[in-house]
Structure formats: C-alpha cells, structure tokens
N, CA, C and O of each residue as an XYZ file, in Angstrom:
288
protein
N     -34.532     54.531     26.978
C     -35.062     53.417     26.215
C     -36.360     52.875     26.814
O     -37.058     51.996     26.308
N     -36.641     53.674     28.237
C     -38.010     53.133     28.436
C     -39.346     53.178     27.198
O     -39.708     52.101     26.725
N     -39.807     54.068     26.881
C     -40.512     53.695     25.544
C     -40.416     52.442     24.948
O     -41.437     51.765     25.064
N     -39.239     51.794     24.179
C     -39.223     50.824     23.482
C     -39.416     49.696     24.342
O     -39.336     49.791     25.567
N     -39.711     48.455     23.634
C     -39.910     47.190     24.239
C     -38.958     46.609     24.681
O     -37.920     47.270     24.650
N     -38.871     45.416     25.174
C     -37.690     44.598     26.044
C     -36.563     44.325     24.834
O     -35.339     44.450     24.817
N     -37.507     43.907     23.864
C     -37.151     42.739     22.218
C     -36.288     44.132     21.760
O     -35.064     44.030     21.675
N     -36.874     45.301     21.497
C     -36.603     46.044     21.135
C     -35.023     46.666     21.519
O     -34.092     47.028     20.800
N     -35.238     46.590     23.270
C     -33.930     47.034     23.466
C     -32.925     46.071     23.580
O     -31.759     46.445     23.708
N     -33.224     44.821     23.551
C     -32.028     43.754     23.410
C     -31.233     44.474     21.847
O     -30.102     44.861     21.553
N     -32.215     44.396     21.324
C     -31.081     44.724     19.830
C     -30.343     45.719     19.863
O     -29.222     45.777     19.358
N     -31.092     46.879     20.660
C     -30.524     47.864     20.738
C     -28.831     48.037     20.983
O     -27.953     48.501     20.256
N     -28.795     47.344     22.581
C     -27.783     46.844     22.764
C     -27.073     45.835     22.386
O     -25.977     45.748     22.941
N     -27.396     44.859     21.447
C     -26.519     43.971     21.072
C     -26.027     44.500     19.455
O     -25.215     43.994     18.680
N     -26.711     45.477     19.351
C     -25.827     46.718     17.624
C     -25.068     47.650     18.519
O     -24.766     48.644     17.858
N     -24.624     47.741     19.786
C     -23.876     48.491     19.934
C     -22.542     47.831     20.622
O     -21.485     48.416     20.859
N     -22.812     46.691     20.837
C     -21.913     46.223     21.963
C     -22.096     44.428     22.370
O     -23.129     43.915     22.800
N     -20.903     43.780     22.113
C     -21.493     42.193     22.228
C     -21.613     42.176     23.872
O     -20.929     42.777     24.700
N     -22.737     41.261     24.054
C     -23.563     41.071     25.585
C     -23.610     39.558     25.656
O     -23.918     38.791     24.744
N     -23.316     39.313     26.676
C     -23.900     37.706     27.218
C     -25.671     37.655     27.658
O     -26.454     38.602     27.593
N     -25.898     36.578     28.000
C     -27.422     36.608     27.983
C     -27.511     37.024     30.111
O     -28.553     37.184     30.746
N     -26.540     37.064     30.492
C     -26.852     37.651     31.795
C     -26.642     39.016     31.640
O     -27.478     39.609     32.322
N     -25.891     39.799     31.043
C     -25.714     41.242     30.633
C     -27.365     41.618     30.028
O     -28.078     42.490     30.523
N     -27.627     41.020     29.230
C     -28.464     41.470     28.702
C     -29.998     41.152     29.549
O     -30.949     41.918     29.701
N     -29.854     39.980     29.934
C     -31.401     40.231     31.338
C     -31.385     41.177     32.219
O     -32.444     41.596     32.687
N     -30.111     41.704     32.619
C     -29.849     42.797     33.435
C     -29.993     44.140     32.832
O     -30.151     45.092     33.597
N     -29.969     44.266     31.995
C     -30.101     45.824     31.284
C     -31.426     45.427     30.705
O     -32.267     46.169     31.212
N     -31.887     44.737     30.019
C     -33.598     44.964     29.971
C     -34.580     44.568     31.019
O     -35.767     44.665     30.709
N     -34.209     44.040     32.476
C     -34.951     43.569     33.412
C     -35.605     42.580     33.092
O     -36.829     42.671     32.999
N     -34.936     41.379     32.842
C     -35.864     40.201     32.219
C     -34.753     38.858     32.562
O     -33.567     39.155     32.420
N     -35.061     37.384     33.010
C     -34.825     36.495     33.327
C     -33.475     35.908     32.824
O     -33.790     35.361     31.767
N     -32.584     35.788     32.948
C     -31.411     35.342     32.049
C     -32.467     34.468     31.116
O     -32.650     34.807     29.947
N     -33.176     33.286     31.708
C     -33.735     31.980     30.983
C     -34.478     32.379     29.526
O     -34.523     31.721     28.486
N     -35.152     33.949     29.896
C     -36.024     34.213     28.927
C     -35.122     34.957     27.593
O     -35.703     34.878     26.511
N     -33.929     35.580     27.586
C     -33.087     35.752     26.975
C     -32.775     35.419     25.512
O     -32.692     36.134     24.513
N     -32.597     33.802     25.755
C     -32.744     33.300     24.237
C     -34.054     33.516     23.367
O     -34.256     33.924     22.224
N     -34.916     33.030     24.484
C     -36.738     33.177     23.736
C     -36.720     34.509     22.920
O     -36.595     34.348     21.706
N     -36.788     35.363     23.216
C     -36.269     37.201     22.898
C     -35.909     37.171     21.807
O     -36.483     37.405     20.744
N     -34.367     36.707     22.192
C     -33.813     37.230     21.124
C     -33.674     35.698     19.700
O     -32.861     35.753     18.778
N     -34.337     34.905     19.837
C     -34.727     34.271     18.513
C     -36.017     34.551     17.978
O     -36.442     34.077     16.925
N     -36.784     35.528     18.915
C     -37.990     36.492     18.016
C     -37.613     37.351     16.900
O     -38.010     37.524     15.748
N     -36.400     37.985     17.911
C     -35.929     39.087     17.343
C     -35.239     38.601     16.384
O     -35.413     39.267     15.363
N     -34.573     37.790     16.250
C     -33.623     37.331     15.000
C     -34.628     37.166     13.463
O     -34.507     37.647     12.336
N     -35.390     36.461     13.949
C     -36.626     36.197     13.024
C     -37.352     37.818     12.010
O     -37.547     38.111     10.830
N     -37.539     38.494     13.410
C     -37.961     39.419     12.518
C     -37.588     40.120     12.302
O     -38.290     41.101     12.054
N     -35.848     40.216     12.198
C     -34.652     40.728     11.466
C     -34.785     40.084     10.184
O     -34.828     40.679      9.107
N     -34.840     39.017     10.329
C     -34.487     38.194      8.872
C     -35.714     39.081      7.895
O     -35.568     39.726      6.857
N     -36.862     38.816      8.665
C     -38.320     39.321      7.906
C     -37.571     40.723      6.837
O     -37.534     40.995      5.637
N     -37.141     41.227      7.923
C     -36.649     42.674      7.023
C     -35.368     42.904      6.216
O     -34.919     43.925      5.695
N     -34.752     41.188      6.288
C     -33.445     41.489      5.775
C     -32.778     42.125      6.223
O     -32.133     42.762      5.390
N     -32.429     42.441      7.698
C     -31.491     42.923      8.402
C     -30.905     41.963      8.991
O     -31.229     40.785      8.837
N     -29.806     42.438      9.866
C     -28.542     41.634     10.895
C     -28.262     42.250     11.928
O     -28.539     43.441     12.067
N     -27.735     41.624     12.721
C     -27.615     42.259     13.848
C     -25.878     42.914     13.760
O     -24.973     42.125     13.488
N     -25.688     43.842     13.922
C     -23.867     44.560     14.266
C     -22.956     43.915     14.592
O     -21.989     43.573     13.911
N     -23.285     43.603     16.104
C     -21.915     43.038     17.247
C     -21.763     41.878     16.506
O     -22.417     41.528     15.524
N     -20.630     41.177     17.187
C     -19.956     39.825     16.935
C     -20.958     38.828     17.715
O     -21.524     39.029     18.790
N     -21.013     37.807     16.956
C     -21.836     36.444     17.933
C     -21.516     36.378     19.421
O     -20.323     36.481     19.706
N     -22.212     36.255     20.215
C     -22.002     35.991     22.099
C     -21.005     34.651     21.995
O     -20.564     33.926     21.104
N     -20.938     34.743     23.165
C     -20.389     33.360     23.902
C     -21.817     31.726     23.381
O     -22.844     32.197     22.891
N     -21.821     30.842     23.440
C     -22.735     30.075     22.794
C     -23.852     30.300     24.190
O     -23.647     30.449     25.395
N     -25.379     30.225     23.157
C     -26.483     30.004     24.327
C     -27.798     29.757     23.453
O     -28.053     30.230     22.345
N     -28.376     29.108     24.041
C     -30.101     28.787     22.997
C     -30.039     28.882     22.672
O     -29.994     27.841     22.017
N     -29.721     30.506     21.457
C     -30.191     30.672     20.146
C     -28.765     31.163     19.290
O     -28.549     32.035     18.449
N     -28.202     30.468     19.743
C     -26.698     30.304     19.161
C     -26.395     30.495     17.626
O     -25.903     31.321     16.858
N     -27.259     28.638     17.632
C     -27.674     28.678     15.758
C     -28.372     29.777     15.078
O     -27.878     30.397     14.136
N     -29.673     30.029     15.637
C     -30.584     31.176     15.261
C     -29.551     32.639     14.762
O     -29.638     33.378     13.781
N     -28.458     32.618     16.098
C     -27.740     34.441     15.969
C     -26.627     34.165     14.962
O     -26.274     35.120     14.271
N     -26.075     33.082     14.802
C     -25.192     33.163     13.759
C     -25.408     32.919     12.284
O     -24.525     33.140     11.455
N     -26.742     32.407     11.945
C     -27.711     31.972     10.595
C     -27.690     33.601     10.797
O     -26.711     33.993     10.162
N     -28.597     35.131     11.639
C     -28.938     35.782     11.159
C     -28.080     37.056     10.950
O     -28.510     38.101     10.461
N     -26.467     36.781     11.497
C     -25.437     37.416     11.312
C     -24.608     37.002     10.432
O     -23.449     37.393     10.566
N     -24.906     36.165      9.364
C     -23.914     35.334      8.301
C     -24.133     36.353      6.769
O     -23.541     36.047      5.734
C-alpha cells in the first residue's frame, strides 16, 4: 500500500476491518490526534461519490458524527 496515500489507506483498512483511531495511526504512520482530521476528509469525499464506508462504526472519536452520517 505504499503507493497510495495515508487518506487513502485509512479506508482501505477501515472496508476491510473495524479499527480504532490508535490502530489506524499505527498502520498508516500518522498521529493518533491526526486520525479524525483524515478520516472526516475522507468521509466527505466518499459522500462526493456517493459511497460508504464497509466496516461497522469505531468506538466514538472526532468524527464520530461525520462516520455514522456517511455509513447511514
């Protein structure tokens, strides 16, 4: 997954498998803190395309509201 971007591989892994936001700073090498920022980009420009994300909603964190508006 080196090729793809950070944003990129958060989704990756969160369509294959539900992740907490420390799982997921750890498998893309990126800050727990920055985590939410990410992935309410990414939610956004899921919506853009009318997509959703797979897995089940995380445990609650920043973009809590954001992941469950774009998994509904």
């Amino acid at each position: 997954m080196a090729d793809r971007s950070r944003r990129q591989q958060m989704m990756d892994f969160l369509n294959e498998e539900e992740m907490n936001s420390l799982e997921i700073s750890q498998a893309v090498g990126i800050g727990e803190r920055e985590v939410p920022l990410h992935l309410e980009h990414s939610i956004r420009t899921l919506a853009k395309k009318d997509q959703k994300l797979q897995s089940p909603p995380p445990p609650a964190w920043g973009a809590d509201t954001a992941l469950q508006t774009a998994r509904a």
